[in-house]
C-alpha positions in Angstrom: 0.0 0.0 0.0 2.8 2.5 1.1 4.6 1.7 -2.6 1.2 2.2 -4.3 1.2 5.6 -2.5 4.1 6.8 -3.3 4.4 6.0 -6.7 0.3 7.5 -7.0 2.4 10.8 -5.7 5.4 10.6 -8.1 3.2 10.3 -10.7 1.4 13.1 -9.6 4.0 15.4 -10.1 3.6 18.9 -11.4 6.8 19.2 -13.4 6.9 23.0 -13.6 6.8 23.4 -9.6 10.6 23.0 -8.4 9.4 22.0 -5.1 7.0 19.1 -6.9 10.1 17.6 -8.5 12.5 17.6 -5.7 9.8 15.6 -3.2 9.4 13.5 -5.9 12.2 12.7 -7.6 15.0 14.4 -5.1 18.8 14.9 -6.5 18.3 12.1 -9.0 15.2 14.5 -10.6 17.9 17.1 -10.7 20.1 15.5 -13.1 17.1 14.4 -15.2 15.0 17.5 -15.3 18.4 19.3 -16.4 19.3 16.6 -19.2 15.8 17.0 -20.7 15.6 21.1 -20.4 19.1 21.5 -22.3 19.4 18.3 -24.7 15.9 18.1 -25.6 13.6 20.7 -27.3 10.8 19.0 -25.9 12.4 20.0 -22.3 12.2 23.7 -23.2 9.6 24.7 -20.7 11.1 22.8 -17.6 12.0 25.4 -14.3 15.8 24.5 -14.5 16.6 28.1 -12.4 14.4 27.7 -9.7 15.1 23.7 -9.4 18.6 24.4 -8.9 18.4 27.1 -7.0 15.7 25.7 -4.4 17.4 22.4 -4.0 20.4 24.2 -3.1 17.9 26.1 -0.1 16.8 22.4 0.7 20.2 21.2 1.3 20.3 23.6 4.3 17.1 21.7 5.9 15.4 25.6 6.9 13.1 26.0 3.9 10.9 22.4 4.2 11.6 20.2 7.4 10.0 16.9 5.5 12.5 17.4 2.6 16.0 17.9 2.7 18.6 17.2 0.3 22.7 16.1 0.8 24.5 19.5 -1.4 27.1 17.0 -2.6 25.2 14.2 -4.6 23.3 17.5 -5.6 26.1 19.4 -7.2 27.0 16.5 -9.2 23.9 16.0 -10.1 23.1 19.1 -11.8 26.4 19.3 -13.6 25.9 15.8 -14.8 22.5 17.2 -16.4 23.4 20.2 -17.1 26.8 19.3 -19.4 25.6 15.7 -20.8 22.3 17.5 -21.8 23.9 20.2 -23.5 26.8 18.1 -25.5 23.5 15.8 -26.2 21.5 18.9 -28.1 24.2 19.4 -30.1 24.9 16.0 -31.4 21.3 16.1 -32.4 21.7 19.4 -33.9 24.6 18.2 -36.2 22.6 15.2 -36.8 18.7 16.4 -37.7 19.2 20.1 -38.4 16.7 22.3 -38.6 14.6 19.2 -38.7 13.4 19.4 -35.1 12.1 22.5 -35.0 10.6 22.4 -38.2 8.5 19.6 -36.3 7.6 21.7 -33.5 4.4 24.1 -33.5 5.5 26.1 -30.1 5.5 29.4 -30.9 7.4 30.1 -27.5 10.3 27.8 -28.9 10.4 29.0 -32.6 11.3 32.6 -30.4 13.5 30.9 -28.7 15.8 29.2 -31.6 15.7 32.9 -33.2 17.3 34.6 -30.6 19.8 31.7 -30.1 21.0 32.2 -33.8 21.0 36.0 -32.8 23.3 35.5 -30.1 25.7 33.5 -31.9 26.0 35.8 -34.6 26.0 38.9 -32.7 28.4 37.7 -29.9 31.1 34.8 -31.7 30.6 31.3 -30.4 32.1 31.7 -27.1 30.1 34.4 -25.6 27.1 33.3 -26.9 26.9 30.1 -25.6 28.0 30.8 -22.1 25.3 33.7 -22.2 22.6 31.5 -23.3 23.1 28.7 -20.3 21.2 31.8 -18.3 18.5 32.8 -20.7 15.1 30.2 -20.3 14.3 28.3 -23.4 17.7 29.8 -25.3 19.8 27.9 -23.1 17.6 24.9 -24.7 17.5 25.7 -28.6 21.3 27.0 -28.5 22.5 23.6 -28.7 20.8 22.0 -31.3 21.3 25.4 -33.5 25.1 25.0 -32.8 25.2 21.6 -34.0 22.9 22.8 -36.8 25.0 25.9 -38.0 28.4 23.9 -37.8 29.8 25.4 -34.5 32.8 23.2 -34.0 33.0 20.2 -31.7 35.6 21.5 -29.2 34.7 25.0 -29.3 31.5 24.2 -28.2 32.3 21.6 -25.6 34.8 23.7 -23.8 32.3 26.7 -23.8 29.1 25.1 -22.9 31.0 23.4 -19.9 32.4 26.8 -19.0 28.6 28.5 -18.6 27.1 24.9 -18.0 29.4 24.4 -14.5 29.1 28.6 -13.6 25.3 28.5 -14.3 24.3 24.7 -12.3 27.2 25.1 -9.8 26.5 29.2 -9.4 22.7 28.6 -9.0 22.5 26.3 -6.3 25.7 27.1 -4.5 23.7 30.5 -4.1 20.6 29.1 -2.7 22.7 26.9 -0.4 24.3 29.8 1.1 21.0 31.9 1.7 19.3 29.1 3.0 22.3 28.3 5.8 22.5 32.8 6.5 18.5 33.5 6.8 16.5 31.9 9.1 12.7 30.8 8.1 13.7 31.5 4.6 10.9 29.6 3.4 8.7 32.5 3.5 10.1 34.2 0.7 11.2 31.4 -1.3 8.3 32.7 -4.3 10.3 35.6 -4.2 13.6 35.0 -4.2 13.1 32.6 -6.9 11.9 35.1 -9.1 14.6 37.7 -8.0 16.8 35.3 -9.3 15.4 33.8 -12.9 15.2 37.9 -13.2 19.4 38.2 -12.3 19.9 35.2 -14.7 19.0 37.6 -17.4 21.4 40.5 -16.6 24.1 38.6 -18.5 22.5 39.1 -21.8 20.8 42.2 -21.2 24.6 43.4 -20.1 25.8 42.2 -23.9 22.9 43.6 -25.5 23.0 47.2 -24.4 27.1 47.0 -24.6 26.6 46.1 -28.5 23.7 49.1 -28.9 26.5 51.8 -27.6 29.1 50.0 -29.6 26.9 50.5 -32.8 26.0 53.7 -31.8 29.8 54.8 -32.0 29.8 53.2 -35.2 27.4 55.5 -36.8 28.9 58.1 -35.1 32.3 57.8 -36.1 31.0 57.3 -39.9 
């Protein structure tokens, strides 16, 4: 009966609320959830910022006394994902092309891909695709566009483990150490966690407006 139950709750599981995943699944639905969100385009809409960053705040045992995870397991974890997902969704992206999205009807997605083959242009392959491991849905279409546009294969793999280890590692490493410095920090966890998918976006937004003044001078100077 207690099996029955728990596997009635696992399947249960409402995959776009971090904490729903982490009760569920725990570290192991870490790794998975961060495979799927950056390997697979089906993965695009997955919370990988606010899973990494509350399971970090769960490792401190403040935020939710019946959950608690070990920060260890958890770190590897979420690297694991992050990295194998990421060299995965480029393989496919050499492999099907522009096939997969072609396939997909998500408008949010299609966006997505477009401002993936934006950054690379605008930024060389480096930047961009540490940039995009912080940007939802990019950090998912980037690597099957690489692939797809012929980014080489060691370029790619030394960058996206670059971004893929400051942007798993950073995240939860962060909620880690404000879980462990504010007490009952469970009552602004809603929040925070918005707070923080917001920061993940001053990266880009940095770039952007750096590349606006530098075409301004541009036009300037001509």
């Amino acid at each position: 009966m207690t099996t029955a139950m728990h596997l009635a709750s696992q399947l249960a599981v409402n995959v776009l609320d971090a904490r729903s995943l982490l009760s569920a699944f725990g570290v192991l639905g870490v790794g998975v959830v961060l495979f799927a969100e950056t390997g697979l385009l089906v993965g695009f809409f997955l919370p990988g910022d606010s899973l990494l960053f509350t399971a970090g705040l769960l490792c401190t045992g403040t935020a939710d006394r019946g959950l608690k995870l070990s920060l260890p397991p958890l770190l590897v974890a979420a690297a694991v994902g992050a990295l194998a997902g990421s060299q995965c969704g480029y393989l496919l992206g050499r492999r099907a092309g522009g096939a997969l999205l072609a396939r997909s009807r998500s408008t949010r997605l299609h966006q997505g891909a477009k401002r993936a083959e934006e950054l690379l242009e605008r930024y060389g392959y480096a930047k961009a695709i540490v940039l995009a491991r912080f940007v939802p849905v990019v950090r998912t279409v980037l690597n099957p566009m690489a692939g797809a546009l012929g980014v080489p294969v060691r370029t790619f793999t030394v960058w996206q483990v670059a971004g893929g280890l400051a942007w798993s590692l950073g995240l939860t490493l962060a909620g880690y150490a404000l879980g462990s410095s504010v007490p009952n920090v469970d009552r602004y966890l809603l929040p925070m966690v918005a707070v923080i998918v917001a920061l993940s976006l001053i990266p880009l937004a940095a770039e952007v407006y750096r590349s606006r003044r530098e075409g301004k001078a541009k036009e300037l100077r001509g």
